[in-house]
Backbone as CSV, one residue per row, in Angstrom:
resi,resn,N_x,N_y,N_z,CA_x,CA_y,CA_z,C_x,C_y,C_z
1,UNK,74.977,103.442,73.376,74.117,102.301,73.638,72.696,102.788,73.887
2,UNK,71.449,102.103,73.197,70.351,102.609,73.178,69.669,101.949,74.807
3,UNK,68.986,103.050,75.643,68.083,102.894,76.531,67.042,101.314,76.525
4,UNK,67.181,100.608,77.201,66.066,99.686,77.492,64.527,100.121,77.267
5,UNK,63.893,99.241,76.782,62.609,99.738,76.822,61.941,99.162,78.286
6,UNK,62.315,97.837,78.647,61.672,97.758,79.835,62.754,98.447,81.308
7,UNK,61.680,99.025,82.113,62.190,99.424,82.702,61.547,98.961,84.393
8,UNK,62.189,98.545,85.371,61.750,97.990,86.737,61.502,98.744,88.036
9,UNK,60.585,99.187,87.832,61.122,99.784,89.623,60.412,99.372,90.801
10,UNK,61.462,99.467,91.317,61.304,98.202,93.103,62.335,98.713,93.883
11,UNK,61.957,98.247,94.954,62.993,98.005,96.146,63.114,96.274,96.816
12,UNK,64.028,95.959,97.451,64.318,94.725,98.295,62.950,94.351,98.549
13,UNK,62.703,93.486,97.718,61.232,93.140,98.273,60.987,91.787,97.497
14,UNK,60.224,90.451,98.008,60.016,89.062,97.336,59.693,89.409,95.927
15,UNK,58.386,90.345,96.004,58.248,90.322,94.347,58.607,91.354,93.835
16,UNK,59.537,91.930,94.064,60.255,92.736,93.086,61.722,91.665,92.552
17,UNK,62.373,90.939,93.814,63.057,89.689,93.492,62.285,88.678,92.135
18,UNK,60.884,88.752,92.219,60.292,87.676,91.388,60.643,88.267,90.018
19,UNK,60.148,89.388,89.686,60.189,89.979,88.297,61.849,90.329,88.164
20,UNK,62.376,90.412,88.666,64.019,90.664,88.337,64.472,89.308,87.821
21,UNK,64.516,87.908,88.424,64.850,86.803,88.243,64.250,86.886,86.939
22,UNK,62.640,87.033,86.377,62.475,86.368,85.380,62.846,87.215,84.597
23,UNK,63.110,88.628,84.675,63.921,89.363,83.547,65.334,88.495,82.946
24,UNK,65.790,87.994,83.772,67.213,87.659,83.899,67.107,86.246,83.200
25,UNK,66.285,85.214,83.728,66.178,84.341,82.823,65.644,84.468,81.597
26,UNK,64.782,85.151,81.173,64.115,85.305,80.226,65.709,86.283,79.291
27,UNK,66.143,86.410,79.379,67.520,87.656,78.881,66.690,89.098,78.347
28,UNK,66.319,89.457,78.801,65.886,90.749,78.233,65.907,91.775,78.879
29,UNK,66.516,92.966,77.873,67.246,93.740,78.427,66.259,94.723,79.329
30,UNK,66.618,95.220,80.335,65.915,96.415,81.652,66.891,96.837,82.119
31,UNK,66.232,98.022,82.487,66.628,99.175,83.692,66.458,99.141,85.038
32,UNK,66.890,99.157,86.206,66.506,99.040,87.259,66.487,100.161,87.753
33,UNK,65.108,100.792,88.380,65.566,101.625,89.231,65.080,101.821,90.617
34,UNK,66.089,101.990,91.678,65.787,101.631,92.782,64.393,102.551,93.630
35,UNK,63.605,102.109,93.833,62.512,102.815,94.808,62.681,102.684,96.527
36,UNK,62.944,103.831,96.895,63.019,103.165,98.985,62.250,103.738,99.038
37,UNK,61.284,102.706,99.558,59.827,102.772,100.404,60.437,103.524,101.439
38,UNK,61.423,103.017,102.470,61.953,103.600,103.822,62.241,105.210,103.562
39,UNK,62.441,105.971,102.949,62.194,106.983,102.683,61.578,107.815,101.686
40,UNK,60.132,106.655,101.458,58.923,107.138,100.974,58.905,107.515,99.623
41,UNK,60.112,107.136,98.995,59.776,107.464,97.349,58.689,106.734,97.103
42,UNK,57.522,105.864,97.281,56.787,105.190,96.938,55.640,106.053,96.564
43,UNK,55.491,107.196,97.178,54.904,108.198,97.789,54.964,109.255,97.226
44,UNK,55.837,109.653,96.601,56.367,110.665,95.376,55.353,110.825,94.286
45,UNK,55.117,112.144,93.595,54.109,112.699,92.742,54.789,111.687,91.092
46,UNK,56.198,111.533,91.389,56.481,110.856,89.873,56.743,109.145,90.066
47,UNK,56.334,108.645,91.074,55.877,107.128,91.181,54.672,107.290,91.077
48,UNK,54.158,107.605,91.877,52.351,107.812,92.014,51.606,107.908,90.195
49,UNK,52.698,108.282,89.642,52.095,108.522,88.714,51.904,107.048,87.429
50,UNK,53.053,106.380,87.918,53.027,105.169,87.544,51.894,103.895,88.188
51,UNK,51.851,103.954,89.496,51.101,103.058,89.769,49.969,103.960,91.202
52,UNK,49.265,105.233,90.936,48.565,105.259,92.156,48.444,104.943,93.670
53,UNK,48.414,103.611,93.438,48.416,102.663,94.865,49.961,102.626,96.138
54,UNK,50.526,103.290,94.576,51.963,103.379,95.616,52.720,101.913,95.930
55,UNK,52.728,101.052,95.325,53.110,99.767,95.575,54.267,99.255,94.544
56,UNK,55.151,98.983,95.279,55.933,98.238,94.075,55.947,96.229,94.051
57,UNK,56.152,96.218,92.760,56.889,96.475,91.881,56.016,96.986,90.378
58,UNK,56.745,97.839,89.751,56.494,98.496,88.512,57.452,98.181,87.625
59,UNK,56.620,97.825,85.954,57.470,97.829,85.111,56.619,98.371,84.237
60,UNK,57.410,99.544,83.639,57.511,100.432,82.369,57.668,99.565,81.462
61,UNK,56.814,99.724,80.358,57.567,98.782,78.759,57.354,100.088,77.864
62,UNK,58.541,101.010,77.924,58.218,102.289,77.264,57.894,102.129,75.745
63,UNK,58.574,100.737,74.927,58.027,100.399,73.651,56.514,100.672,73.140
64,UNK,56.431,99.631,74.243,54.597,99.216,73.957,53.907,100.673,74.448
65,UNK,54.530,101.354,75.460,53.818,102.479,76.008,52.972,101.462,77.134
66,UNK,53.065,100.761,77.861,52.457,100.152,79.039,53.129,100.195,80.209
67,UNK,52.449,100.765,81.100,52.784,100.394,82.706,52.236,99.506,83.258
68,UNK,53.104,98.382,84.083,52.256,97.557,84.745,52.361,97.637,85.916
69,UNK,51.912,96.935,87.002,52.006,96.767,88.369,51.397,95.501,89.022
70,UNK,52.096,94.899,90.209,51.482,93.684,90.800,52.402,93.023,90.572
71,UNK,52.781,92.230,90.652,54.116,91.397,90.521,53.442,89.905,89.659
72,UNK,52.268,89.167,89.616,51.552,88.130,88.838,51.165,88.824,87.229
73,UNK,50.699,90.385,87.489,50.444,90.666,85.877,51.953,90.898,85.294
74,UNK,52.764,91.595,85.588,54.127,91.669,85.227,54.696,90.452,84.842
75,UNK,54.744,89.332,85.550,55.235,87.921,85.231,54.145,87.538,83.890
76,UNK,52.984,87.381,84.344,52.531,86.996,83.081,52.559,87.915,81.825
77,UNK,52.807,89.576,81.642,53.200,90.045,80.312,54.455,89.758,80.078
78,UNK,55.335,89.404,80.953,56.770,89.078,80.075,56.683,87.761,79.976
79,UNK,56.030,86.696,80.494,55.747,85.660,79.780,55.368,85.119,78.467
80,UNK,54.436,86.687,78.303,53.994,86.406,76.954,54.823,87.350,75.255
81,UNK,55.525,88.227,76.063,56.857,88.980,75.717,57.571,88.162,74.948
């Protein structure tokens, strides 16, 4: 089975809940992978590298080659997805 191109990473958090739901309604296929802030993976040299700010939620669209971040730009590129 071929790898997802979008890929999510978050932890328990409202808008990481937001972009998961609309993955799910929207049906398209992702990866989840879990980030714990509580023991600072947020913070890590290979998150950091995704979003700087250290904040989740992140989604990879390894297709397009885009990283996003923020939980409103994420909703609105898979909106337009």
């Amino acid at each position: 089975m071929q790898e997802p191109a979008l890929v999510l990473y978050t932890d328990s958090s409202p808008n990481g809940f937001k972009i998961t739901i609309a993955l799910e309604e929207l049906e398209l296929p992702y990866r989840l992978v879990h980030v714990n802030i509580d023991l600072g993976e947020h913070r890590q040299a290979d998150f950091l590298a995704l979003n700087p700010a250290g904040r989740i939620p992140v989604l990879a669209d390894h297709e397009a080659g885009i990283v996003l971040f923020e939980s409103a730009a994420i909703l609105l590129y898979l909106a337009q997805h």
